[in-house]
VOMIVEX-417790 format. One line per 4 residues: their letters; for each residue x, y, z of C-alpha. Coordinates in steps of 0.2 Angstrom, whole numbers, plus 5000, padded with zeros to 4 digits. Layout:
BEGIN
a> X:Y:Z; ...
***
This chain:
BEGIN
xxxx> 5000:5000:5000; 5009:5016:4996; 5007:5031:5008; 5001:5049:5001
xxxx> 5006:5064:5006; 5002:5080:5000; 4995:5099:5003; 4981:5107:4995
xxxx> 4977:5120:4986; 4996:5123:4986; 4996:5116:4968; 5015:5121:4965
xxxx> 5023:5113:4980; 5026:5095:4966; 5037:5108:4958; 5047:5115:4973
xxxx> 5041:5131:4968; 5039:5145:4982; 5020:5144:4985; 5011:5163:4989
xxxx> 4999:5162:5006; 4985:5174:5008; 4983:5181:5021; 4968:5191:5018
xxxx> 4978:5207:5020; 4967:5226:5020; 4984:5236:5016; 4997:5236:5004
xxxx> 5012:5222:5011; 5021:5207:5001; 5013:5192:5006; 5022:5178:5017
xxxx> 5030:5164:5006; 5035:5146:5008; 5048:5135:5000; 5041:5119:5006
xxxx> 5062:5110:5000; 5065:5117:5018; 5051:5104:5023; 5054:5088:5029
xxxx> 5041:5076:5024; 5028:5071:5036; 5028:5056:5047; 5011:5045:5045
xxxx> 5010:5039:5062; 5013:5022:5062; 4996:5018:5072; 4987:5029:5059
xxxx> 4992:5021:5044; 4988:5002:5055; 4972:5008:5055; 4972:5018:5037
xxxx> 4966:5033:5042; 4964:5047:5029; 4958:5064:5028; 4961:5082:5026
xxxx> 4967:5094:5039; 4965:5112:5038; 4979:5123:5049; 4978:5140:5054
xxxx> 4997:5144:5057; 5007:5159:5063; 5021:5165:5054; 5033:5176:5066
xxxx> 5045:5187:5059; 5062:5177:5058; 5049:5167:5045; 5047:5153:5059
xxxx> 5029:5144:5063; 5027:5152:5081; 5008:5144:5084; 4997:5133:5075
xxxx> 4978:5128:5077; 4967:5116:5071; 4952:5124:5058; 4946:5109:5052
xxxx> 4950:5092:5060; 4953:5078:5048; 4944:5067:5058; 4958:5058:5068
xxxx> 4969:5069:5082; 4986:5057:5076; 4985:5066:5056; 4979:5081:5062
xxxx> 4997:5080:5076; 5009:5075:5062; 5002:5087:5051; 5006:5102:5063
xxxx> 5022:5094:5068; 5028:5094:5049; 5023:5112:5045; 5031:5118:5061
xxxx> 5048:5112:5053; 5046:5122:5037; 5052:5140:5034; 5043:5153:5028
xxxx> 5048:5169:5022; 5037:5183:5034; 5026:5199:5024; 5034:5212:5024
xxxx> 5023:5230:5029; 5032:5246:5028; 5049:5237:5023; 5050:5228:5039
xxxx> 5044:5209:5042; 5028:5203:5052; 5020:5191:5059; 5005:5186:5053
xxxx> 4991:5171:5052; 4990:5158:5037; 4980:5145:5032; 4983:5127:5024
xxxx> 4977:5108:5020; 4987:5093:5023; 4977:5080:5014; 4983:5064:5018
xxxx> 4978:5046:5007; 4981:5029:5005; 4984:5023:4989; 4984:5005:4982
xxxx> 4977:4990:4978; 4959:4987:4974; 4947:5002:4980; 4929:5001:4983
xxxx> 4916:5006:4971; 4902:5008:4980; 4886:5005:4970; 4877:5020:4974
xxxx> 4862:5015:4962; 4860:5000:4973; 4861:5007:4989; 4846:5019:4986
xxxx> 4840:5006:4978; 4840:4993:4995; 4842:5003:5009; 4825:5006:5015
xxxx> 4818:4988:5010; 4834:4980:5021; 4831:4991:5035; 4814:4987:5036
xxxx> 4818:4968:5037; 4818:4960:5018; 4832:4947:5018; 4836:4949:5002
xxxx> 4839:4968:4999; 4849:4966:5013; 4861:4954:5006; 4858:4964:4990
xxxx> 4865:4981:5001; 4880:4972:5007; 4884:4969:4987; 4881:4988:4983
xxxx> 4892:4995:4996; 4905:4979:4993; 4907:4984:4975; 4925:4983:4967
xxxx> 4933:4974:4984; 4946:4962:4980; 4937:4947:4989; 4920:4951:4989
xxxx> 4912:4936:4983; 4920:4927:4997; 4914:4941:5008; 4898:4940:4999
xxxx> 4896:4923:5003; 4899:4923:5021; 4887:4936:5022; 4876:4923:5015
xxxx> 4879:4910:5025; 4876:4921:5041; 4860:4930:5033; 4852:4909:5032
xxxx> 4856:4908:5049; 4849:4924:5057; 4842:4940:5050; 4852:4952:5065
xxxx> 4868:4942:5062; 4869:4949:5045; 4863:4965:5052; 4877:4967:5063
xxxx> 4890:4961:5052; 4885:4974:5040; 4887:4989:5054; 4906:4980:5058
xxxx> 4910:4982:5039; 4903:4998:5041; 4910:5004:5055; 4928:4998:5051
xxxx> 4927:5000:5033; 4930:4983:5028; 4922:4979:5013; 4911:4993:5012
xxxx> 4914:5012:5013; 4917:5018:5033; 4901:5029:5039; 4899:5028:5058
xxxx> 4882:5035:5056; 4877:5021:5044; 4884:5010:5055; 4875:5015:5069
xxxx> 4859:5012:5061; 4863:4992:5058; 4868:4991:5075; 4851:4995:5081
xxxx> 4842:4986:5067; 4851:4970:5077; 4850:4977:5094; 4832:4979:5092
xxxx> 4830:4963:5085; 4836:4956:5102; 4856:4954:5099; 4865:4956:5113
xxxx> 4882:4962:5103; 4872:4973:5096; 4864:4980:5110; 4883:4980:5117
xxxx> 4889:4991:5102; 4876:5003:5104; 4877:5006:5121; 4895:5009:5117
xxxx> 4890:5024:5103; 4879:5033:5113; 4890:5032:5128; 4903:5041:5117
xxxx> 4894:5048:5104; 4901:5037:5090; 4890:5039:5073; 4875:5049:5086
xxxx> 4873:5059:5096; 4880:5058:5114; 4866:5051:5125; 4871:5044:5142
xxxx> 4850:5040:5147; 4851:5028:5129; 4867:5021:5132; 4862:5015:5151
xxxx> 4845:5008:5144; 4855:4998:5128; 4869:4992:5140; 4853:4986:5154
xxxx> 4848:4976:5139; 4861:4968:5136; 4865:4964:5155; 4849:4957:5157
xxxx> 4854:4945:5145; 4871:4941:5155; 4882:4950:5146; 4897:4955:5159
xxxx> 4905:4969:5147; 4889:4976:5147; 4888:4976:5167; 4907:4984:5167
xxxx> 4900:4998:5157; 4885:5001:5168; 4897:5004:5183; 4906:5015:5173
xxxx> 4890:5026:5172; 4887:5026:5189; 4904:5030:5194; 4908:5042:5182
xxxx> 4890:5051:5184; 4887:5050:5165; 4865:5051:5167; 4867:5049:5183
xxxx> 4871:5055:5200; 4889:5048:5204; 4886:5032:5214; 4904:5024:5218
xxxx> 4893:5010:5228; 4880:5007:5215; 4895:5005:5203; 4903:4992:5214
xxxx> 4888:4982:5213; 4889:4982:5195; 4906:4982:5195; 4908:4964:5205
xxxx> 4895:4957:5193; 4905:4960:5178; 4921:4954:5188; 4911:4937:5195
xxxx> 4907:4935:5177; 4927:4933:5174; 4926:4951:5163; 4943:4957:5164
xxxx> 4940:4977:5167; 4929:4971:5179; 4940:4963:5190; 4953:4979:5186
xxxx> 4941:4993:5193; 4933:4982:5206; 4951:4979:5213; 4953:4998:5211
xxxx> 4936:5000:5221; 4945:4989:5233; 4962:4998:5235; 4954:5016:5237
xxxx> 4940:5011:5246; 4927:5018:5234; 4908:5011:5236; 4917:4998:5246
xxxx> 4926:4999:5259; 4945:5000:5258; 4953:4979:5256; 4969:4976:5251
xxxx> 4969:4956:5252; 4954:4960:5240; 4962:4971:5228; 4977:4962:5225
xxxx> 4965:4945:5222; 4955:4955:5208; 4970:4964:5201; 4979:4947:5198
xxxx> 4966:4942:5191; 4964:4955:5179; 4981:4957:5175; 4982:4938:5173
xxxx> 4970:4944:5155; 4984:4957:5152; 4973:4972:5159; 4982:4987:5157
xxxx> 4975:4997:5172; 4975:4982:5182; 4994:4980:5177; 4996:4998:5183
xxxx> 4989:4998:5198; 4998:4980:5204; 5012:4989:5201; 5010:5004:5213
xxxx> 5005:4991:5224; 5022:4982:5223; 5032:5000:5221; 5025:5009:5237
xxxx> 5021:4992:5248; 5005:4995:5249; 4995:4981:5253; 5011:4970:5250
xxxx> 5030:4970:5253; 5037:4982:5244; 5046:4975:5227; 5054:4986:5216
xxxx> 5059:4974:5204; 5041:4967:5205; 5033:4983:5204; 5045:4988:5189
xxxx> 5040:4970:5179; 5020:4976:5178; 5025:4994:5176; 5035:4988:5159
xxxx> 5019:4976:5156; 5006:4991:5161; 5017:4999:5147; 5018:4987:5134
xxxx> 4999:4985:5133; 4997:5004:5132; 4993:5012:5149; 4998:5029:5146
xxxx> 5003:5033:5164; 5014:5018:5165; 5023:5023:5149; 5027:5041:5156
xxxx> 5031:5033:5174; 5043:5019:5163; 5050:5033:5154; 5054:5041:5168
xxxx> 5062:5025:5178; 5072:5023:5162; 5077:5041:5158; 5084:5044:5178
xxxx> 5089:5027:5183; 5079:5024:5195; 5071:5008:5204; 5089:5000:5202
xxxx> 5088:5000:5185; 5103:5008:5174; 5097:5024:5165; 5095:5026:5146
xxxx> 5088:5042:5142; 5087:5035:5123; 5074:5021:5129; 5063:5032:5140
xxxx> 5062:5044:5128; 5053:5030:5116; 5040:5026:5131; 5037:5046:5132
xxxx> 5035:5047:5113; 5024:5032:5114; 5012:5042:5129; 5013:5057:5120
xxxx> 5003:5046:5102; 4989:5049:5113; 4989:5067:5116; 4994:5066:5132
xxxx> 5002:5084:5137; 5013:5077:5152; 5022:5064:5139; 5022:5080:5128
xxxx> 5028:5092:5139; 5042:5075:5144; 5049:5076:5127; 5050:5096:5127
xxxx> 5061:5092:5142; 5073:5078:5133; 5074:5088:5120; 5077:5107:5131
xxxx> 5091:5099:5139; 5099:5085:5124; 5094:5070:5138; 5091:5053:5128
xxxx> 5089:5063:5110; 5101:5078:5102; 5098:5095:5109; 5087:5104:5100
xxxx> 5078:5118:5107; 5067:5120:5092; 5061:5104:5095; 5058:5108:5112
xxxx> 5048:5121:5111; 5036:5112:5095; 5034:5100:5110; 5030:5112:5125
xxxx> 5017:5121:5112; 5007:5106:5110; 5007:5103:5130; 5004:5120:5134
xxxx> 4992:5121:5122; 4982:5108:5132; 4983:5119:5147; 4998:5109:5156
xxxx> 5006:5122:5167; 5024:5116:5167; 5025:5115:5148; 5018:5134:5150
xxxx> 5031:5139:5162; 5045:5128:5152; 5041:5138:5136; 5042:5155:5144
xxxx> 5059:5149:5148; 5064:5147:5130; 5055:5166:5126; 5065:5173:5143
xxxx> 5084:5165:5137; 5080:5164:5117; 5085:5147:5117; 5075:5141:5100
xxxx> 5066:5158:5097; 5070:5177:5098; 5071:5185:5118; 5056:5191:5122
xxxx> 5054:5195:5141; 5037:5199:5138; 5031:5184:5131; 5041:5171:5140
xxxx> 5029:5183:5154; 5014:5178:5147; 5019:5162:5146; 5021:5161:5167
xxxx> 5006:5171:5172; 4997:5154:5162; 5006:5143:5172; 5005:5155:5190
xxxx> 4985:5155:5186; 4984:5136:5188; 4995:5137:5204; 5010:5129:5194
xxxx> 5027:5131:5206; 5038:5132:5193; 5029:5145:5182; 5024:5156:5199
xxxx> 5045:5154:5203; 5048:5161:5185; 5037:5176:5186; 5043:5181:5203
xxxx> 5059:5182:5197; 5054:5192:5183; 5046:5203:5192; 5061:5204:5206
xxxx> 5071:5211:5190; 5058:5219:5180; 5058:5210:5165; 5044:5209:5155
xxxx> 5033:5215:5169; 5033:5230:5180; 5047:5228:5192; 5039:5223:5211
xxxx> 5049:5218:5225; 5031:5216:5236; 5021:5203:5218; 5037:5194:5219
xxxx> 5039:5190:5238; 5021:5183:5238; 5024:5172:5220; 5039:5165:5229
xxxx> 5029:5162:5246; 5016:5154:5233; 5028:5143:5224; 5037:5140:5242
xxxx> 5021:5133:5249; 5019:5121:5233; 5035:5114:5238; 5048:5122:5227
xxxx> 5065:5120:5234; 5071:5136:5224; 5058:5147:5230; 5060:5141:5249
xxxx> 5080:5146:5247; 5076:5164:5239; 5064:5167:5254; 5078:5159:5266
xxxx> 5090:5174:5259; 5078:5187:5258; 5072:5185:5276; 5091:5185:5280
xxxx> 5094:5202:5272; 5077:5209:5272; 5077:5210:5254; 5059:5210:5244
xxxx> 5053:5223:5255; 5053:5209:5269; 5059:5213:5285; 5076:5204:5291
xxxx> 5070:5189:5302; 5081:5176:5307; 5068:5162:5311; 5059:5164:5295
xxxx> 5073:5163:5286; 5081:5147:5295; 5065:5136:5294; 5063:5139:5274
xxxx> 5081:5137:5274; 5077:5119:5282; 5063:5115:5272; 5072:5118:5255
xxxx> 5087:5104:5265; 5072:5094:5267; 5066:5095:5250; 5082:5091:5243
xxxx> 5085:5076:5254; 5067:5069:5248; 5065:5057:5233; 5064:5066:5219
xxxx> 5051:5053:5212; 5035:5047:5220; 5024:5033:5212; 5005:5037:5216
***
C-alpha cells in the first residue's frame, strides 16, 4: 500500500516552487512565502496508517517574523487527532519567508490543508444506484435487499464474493447476524465504505432485534457519541439490555456510568455492585476497577487482600489498568511487601499494553535510573514518545524536556519548544512555564521577556510552582513586567508553599537580608532554609 502525502490547494509545492499564502491582507504588504524543499516530509504515524486513516486537515498557522511557525491551530480536524498532530508537527519544521509592511517583516496568520491518502490495491466502488435502491427495503427487514445492500456497498473489493458469501451464510442463519455484520463492515470500513452513522443504524436494526452484541455496540456509541449523538439516558437503557441478558462487558460499562455520573448522579457504591458482577462473570476490566474500588475504598470499603486477588486476576488477562495499579501496589508496599523489581515487571507490562501513565512513569524510571535499574535516556524517551501518540500533554511536555536539555535525544531547542506548544496548548502548566523559559533565554526563538511573561502568568494561574517561581523572578528584575519587590515576595511564598525548593532558598535569603521589601527575620529565614534541605533530601520521584 503506498502512503500519500500532499497539501492542498498549494498546487506548486510537486514543483518546489515558492508557494504565495493569503493572508487576507486590508493594506498594501508582500505576502508571506514558503519554499516547502525546507520541509521535511511528514511522518504518517505508524498507528494511523495500521488503522488507514485518511483525511484532510486544515491549519491555521502563525508566521513570526524570523519566518518561523510560532503557533498553530486546528480549523478543520481531519477526523483523527494522530494526522491532524503529524500534520502540525511537519509544518512547524518548514520555513517561511514573513510579509513584509512598511519594509519591515511581520508576523501574521496563514492557512493550509494537509490531505493525507492511501493509495493502492483494489478500491471500493460503492454502487450507489444499489444502495438507494435497497436501503429502505433492508432496513425494514427484507432478507434479500439486505444481502443485496451488502453487494452495493461491497462493490469493486478484491474478495467480495467470498465476503459476499459469508454474508450469505450468516444471513440463512439469522436475519440480526447479518445486520450486525453489515454495521462491523461499516463501522471499520471493511468491505464497504466507513460511515459511523450508517453503522450506527445496523447496529440498532440487530439490537432491536434482540442481539445482545448489538445491543453492546450501541450502548457503546451513545456512551461516546460514536455515529450519534451523545446520550448517556440511551446508552444505560441499551447496556441494561444487554446485562439482562448476562452479558458481563455490558455490566462493566454500567458501573462505569454510575461512577463516572454520566446520566446519573455519581454512585461509587452502585458502581461496585455492578462492578463485582461483571468481575464474577470473569470480565477482565471488571476485575481491574473492582480491585481499584477495593484499594481506594470507593463504594466499598478500603481491602487490600481483596484488591490484589482482583487485580491478579485482571492482570492475569493482560489488563492494562490492572497492570498499573499492581504495580504501585508492589512500588510503594501498599497492601504488599514492597518490590521494586516486581513493581518495575508490571510497570514495563502496564506499558507494553498501552497504559499511558505507566509509559510516562517507565520513561521516567528509564530516563533517571531509577528503581535500580541503569538509566537510558534513549529508551525512555521512546515510552514518552509512545504516551505522547495519545495526546497526552505530560508525555508531551516529557519530550520538550529531553529535548530542552539533549537527555536521551540531540539538543534541539526548536524541538523543544514544537513539544512544550502542544502541552501548553492543552493547558499543562509546566509545559507553559517551560516555554516561557525558551522566550526569557532565546533558546530556539527570539528574547522576548514579555512573552516568556505571558507564558508564566498561564502557568501562575493554575498554581504551577515552577511558572509562579519564574514570574517572581521576573518581576524581582523587572523583566517583562513592572518591576515589584512586594508581587514577587508573595509568587515566591506561593511557589514556596507548593514545595519548590528554589523558591524556599530565595525566601531563606531574603528574610536574612530583608530583601523584597521583607523585614530581616532570622527564624523565617532558617526554617525555609530547612525546608528547601528537606526538599532536597526527599526522593525526587513518588509513584502514586
Amino acid at each position: 500500500m503506498r502512503q500519500i502525502f500532499s497539501t492542498w490547494p498549494l498546487l506548486a509545492v510537486a514543483l518546489g516552487a515558492a508557494v504565495s499564502l493569503n493572508a487576507g491582507a486590508a493594506q498594501p504588504r508582500t505576502l508571506a512565502t514558503a519554499d516547502f524543499n525546507t520541509c521535511a516530509k511528514p511522518v504518517w504515524p505508524k498507528e494511523a496508517l495500521r488503522n488507514e486513516q485518511t483525511g484532510t486537515v486544515t491549519l491555521s498557522f502563525l508566521i513570526d517574523a524570523d519566518g518561523s511557525v510560532a503557533d498553530t491551530k486546528i480549523v478543520r480536524s481531519s477526523g483523527f487527532p494522530l494526522l491532524d498532530d503529524a500534520a502540525a508537527v511537519g509544518l512547524r519544521q518548514c520555513r517561511f519567508k514573513p510579509g513584509i509592511v512598511d519594509g519591515k517583516p511581520v508576523s501574521a496568520w496563514m492557512q493550509m490543508q494537509y490531505v493525507w491518502t492511501l493509495e493502492g490495491g483494489p478500491r471500493l466502488h460503492v454502487d450507489q444506484a444499489g444502495v438507494n435502491r435497497y436501503r429502505e427495503a433492508a432496513l425494514a427487514g427484507d432478507a434479500e435487499a439486505l444481502y443485496q445492500l451488502a453487494k452495493a456497498y461491497s462493490n469493486g473489493a478484491a474478495n467480495q464474493a467470498t465476503t459476499l458469501q459469508q454474508f450469505r451464510e450468516t444471513l440463512d442463519k439469522n436475519l440480526a447476524d447479518a445486520q450486525f455484520e453489515l454495521a462491523h463492515r461499516l463501522a471499520n470500513g471493511s468491505n464497504a465504505p466507513k460511515d459511523q452513522t450508517e453503522a450506527t443504524a445496523w447496529y440498532r436494526k440487530a439490537a432491536e432485534a434482540g442481539k445482545v452484541e448489538g445491543q453492546l455496540e450501541l450502548g457503546y456509541r451513545y456512551e461516546h457519541g460514536k455515529g450519534i449523538t451523545q446520550n448517556y439516558a440511551e446508552a444505560m437503557a441499551w447496556f441494561l439490555k444487554a446485562a439482562a441478558q448476562g452479558n458481563h462487558v455490558a455490566e462493566n460499562h454500567i458501573g462505569l456510568l454510575h461512577a463516572y455520573g454520566r446520566g446519573v448522579a455519581i454512585d461509587f457504591a452502585e458502581a461496585a455492585v455492578w462492578y463485582r458482577k461483571a468481575a464474577e462473570g470473569g470480565d477482565a476490566w471488571g476485575e481491574a476497577n473492582l480491585g481499584m474500588f477495593h484499594l481506594y475504598g470507593r463504594g466499598v470499603p478500603q481491602d487490600l487482600p481483596q484488591a490484589l486477588q482482583w487485580l491478579e486476576r485482571a492482570a492475569a488477562k493482560r489488563n492494562p489498568a490492572a497492570e498499573r495499579d499492581l504495580a504501585l501496589m508492589y512500588l510503594n508496599g501498599n497492601g504488599v511487601p514492597r518490590d521494586d523489581a516486581e513493581g518495575l515487571r508490571y510497570l514495563r507490562l502496564a506499558a507494553e499494553d498501552k497504559n499511558v501513565y505507566s509509559q510516562i512513569r517507565l520513561g521516567l524510571v528509564l530516563s533517571h535510573g531509577l528503581l535500580g535499574v541503569a538509566a537510558d535516556p534513549a529508551e525512555g524517551v521512546k515510552w514518552q514518545r509512545a504516551a505522547a501518540k495519545s495526546g497526552n500533554a505530560i508525555a508531551e511536555n516529557n519530550l520538550g524536556y529531553a529535548y530542552e536539555t539533549g537527555s536521551g535525544v540531540a539538543q534541539d531547542y526548536a524541538a523543544a519548544r514544537d513539544w512544550y506548544i502542544r502541552a501548553a496548548g492543552r493547558g499543562n502548566g509546566n509545559a507553559q512555564a517551560a516555554l516561557g523559559g525558551l522566550y526569557e533565554h532565546g533558546l530556539g526563538v527570539d528574547k522576548d521577556p514579555v512573552r516568556a511573561a505571558a507564558q508564566y502568568q498561564m502557568a501562575a494561574a493554575q498554581n504551577n510552582a515552577d511558572g509562579l517561581y519564574r514570574l517572581a523572578a521576573l518581576h524581582e528584575a523587572g523583566l517583562g513586567v513592572p518591576r515589584s519587590a512586594s508581587a514577587a515576595a508573595a509568587m515566591y511564598q506561593r511557589a514556596a508553599t507548593l514545595d519548590y525548593e528554589a523558591a524556599m532558598r530565595r525566601l531563606a535569603t531574603a528574610y536574612e537580608k530583608g530583601e523584597l521589601d521583607l523585614k530581616p527575620d532570622t527564624a523565617l529565614a532558617r526554617a525555609w532554609q530547612a525546608k528547601a534541605e528537606q526538599k532536597a533530601a526527599a526522593p525526587q520521584f513518588e509513584f502514586r
